[in-house]
N, C-alpha and C positions, 0 to 999 in steps of 0.2 A: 518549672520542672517539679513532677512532684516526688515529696520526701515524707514518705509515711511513716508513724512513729508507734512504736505498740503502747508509748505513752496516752496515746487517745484510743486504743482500743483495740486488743484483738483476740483471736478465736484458738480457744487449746483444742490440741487434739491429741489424742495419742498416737504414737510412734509406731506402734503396730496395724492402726486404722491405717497410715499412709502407708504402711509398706503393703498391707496387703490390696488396697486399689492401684496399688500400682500395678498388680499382677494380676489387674482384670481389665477389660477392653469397655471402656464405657463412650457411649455417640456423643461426641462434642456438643449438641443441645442438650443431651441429657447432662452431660458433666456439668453446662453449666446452670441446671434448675437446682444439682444436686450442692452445689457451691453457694447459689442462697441458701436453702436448706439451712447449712452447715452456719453460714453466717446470723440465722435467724433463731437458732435452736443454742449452739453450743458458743455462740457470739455471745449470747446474754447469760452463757452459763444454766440453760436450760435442757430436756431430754427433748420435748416438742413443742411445738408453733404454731397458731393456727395463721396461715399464709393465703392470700387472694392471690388470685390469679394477676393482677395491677400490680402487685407488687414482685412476683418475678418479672413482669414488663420490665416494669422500671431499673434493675439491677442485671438485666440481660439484654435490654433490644429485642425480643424477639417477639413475633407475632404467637395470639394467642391459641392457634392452632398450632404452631409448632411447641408452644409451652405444654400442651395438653399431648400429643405425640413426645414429649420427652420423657413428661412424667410417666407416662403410661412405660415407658421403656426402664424407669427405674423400678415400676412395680414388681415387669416383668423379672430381671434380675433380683428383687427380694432387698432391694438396697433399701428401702424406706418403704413406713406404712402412711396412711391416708385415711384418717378419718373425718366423720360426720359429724357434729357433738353441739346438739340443741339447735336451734337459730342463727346461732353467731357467726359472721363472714369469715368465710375463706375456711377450709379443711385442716384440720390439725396433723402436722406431718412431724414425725421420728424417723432419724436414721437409726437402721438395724445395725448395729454394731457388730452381732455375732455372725461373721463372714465366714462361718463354716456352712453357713444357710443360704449364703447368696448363691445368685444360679446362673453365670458367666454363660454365655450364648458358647456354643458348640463349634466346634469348622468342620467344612466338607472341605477333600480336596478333590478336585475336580481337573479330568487327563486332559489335556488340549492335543490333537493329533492332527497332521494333515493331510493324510491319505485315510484310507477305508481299510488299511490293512489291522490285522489285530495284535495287540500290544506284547508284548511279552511280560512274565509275571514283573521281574527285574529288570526295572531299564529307564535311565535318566531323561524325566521329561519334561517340558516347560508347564506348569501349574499356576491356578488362577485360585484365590477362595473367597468361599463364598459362607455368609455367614448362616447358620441353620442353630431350628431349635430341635432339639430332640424331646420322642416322649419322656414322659415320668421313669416308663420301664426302661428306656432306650434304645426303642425295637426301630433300627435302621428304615423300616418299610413305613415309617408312620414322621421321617423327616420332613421339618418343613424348609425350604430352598428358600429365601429369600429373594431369587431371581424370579422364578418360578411363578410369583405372584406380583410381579411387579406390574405397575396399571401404567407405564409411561404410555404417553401420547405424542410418540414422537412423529415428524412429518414422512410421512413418503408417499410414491409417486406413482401414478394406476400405469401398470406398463402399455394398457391398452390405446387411454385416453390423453395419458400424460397429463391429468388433473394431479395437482396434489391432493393428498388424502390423508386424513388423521387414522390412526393405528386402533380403529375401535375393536375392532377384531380380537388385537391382544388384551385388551382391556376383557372383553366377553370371557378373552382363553382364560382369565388370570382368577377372573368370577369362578370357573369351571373348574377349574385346578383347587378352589376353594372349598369349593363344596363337594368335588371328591374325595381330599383331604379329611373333612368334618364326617364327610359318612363312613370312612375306616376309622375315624377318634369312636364313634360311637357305635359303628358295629351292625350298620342297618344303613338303608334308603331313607332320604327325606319324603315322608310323601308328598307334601308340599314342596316342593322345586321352586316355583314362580313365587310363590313367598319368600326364598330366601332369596335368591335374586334381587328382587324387591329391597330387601334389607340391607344388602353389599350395594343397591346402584345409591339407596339412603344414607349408606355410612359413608360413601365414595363424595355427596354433595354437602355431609358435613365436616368433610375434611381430613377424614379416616379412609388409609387406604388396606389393602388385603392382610397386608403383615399383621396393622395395630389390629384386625379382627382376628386373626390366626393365636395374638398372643393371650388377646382377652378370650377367646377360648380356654386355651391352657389353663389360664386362670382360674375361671368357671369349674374345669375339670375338678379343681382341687377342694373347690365349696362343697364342704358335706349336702349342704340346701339344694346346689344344683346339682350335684351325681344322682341325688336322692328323685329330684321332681323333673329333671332332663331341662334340656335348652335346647332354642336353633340360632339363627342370625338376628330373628328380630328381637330376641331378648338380650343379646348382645347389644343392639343396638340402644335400647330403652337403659342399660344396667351403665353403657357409657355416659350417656345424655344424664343420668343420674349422677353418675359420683364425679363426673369430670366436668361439666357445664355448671354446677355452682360456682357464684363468685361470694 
């Protein structure tokens, strides 16, 4: 049985730090990268860590593409930074304390009805949510649906043939929905089309799916370097394979 003792060691935090993640919604992979963190930084009585990727393995179980989709998910929220610093393994990471900064993912709610009649303004109705990022400005027409980009591959069946069949279709829709997406973030057409394609079916084989490219957008948006010199998807792709693929 075990009986842990803060006699061999343990991690201060403050009182306010936990009250206020309590009152943010964090992805149970990401909680748990952010719990090394905490253990690696404020365990040793330190601000940051420089942490490899082998070693959230080893304190988490989990594969190292879902380490890299989780971190990416604490970027996003602002809960920790991730630095680069000389040669030496693994990224140097700080949690941001100052949680007036962080940036708690948004809800849609969304009407489920079962006829085609239309709703009235006032009226109790069975709801599903779905989690969404909003712009910086908060302009409703520029949400991103989380469903909306979703690349499942689930089975179904040709009514014709009665072949089963993978759902590549929706995967294609979810590319499309992407890159309509990115051409309202920036206000223009891509002229290259087939090159970001390209970039989304590349980020899709290395383990990144629509979201984590929707979020590194957002990102990007916020870099003085990139509003200034623009981006598409394959710079997205190249700036992930950079900061995230160092061990």
């Amino acid at each position: 049985m075990a009986s842990p003792q803060t006699k061999n060691g343990y991690t201060i935090i403050a009182n306010e730090i936990m009250e206020a993640l309590a009152g943010i919604r964090i992805p149970g992979e990401a909680r748990q990268c952010l719990d090394v963190i905490f253990r690696k930084t404020y365990g040793w009585k330190k601000k940051e860590d420089n942490i490899a990727l082998c070693q959230f393995q080893k304190y988490t179980g989990l594969k190292k593409q879902t380490i890299i989709k989780a971190r990416n998910k604490l970027l996003a929220l602002n809960l920790i930074t991730v630095t680069q610093k000389d040669n030496r393994s693994g990224q140097k990471y700080r949690f941001n304390k100052d949680y007036d900064t962080w940036k708690p993912l948004s809800k849609k709610i969304t009407v489920t009805q079962k006829d085609n009649s239309p709703l009235p303004k006032k009226i109790h109705t069975n709801t599903t949510t779905t989690n969404t990022i909003l712009s910086p400005a908060g302009d409703p027409t520029m949400k991103l649906d989380e469903r909306s980009f979703s690349d499942s591959n689930e089975l179904q069946i040709d009514s014709e043939t009665g072949d089963e069949i993978r759902a590549t279709l929706k995967a294609k829709n979810s590319m499309l929905k992407l890159l309509r997406w990115a051409e309202k973030r920036k206000g223009m057409p891509f002229a290259n089309a087939g090159k970001q394609f390209k970039a989304m079916k590349m980020a899709k084989t290395a383990g990144y799916d629509s979201r984590d490219l929707a979020l590194k957008w957002l990102e990007m948006e916020e870099d003085k370097y990139w509003r200034n010199k623009g981006f598409d998807f394959m710079n997205i792709i190249n700036e992930l394979d950079k900061k995230y693929e160092r061990t």
